[in-house]
C-alpha positions in Angstrom: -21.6 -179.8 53.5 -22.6 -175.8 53.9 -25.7 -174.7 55.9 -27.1 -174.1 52.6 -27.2 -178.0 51.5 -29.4 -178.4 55.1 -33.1 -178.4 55.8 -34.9 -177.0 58.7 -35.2 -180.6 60.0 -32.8 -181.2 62.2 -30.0 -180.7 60.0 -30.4 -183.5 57.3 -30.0 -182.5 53.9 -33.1 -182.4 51.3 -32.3 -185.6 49.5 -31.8 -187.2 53.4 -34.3 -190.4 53.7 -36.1 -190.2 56.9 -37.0 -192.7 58.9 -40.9 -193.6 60.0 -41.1 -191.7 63.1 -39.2 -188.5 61.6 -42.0 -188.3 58.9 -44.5 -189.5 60.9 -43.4 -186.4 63.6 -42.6 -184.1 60.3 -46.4 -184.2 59.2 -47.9 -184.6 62.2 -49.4 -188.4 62.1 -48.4 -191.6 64.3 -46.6 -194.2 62.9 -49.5 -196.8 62.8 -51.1 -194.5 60.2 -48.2 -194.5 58.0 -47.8 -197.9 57.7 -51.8 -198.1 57.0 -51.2 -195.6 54.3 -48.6 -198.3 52.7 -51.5 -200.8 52.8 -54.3 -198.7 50.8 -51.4 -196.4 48.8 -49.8 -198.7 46.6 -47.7 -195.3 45.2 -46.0 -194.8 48.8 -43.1 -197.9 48.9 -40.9 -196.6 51.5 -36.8 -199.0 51.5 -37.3 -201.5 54.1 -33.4 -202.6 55.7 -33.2 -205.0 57.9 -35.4 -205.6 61.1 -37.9 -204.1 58.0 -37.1 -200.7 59.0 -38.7 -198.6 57.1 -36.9 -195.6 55.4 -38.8 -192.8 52.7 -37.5 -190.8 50.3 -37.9 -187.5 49.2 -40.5 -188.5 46.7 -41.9 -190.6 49.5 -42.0 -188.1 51.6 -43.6 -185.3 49.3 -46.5 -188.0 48.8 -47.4 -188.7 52.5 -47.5 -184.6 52.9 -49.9 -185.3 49.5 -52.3 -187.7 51.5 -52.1 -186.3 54.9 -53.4 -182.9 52.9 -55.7 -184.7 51.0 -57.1 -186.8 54.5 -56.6 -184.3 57.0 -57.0 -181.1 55.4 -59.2 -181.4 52.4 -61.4 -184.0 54.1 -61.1 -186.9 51.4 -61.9 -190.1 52.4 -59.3 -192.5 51.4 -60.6 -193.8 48.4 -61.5 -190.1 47.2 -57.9 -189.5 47.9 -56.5 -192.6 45.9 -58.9 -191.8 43.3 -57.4 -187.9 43.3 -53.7 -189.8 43.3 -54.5 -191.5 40.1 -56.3 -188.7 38.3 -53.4 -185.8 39.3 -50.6 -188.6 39.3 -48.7 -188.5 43.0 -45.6 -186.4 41.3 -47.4 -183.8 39.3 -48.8 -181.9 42.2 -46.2 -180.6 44.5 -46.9 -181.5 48.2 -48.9 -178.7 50.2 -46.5 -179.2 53.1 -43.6 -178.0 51.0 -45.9 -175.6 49.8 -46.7 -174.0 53.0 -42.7 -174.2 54.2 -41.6 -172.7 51.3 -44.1 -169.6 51.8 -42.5 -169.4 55.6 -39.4 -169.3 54.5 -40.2 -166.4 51.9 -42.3 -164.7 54.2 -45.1 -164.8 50.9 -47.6 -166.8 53.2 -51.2 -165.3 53.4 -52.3 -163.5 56.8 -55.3 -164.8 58.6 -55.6 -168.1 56.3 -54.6 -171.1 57.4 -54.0 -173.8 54.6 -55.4 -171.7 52.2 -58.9 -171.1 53.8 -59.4 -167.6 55.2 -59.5 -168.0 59.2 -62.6 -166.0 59.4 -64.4 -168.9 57.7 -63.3 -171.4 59.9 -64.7 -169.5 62.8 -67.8 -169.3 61.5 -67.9 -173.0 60.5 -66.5 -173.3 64.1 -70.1 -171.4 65.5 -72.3 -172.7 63.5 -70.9 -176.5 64.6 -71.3 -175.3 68.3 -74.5 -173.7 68.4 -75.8 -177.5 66.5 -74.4 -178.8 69.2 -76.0 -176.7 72.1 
């Protein structure tokens, strides 16, 4: 295997399954919520071995990057986001996650946005929250 069959994550190849706590450390959610996400995603059916480890895919893992963007970033609840699941089917839309990786690694990523909304927005947003607050 060349460097060039490796991903950035810690040197498994793209088509590597990955393990519950390396996608749950590669998007940025505990374990727990993963294994929640099983319960009220039908799609996402990581292998279970034995000792029911669990084990996802690369399609498995491009649809958790798909609902964490859809929970965590767009703000759906979870049945919006099953709901935008079954209208967009979980494979037609590429995962935002890959996405935004693939921009890094080009270097075609957008200054002063961050996941596609312009930073000076959120800072605004950010004000207006804090002076409601106050």
């Amino acid at each position: 295997m060349t460097d060039f069959d490796k991903s950035d994550d810690g040197g498994k190849a793209p088509s590597a399954m990955l393990a519950i706590g390396e996608l749950a450390e590669r998007i940025g959610v505990p374990t727990h919520v993963l294994r929640y996400w099983e319960t009220r995603f039908p799609q996402l059916k990581p292998l279970q071995r034995s000792g029911r480890r669990r084990y996802y895919r690369p399609e498995d893992v491009a649809l958790a990057e798909r609902i964490h963007h859809l929970l965590h970033v767009q703000g759906f609840t979870v049945e919006g986001a099953r709901k935008a699941l079954s209208e967009t089917g979980a494979k037609a839309a590429p995962a935002p996650a890959t996405e935004i990786r693939a921009e890094r690694a080009t270097g075609n990523g957008a200054i002063g946005q961050a996941h596609g909304v312009p930073v000076a927005a959120l800072v605004a947003l950010r004000q207006r929250l804090a002076a409601a607050l106050d």
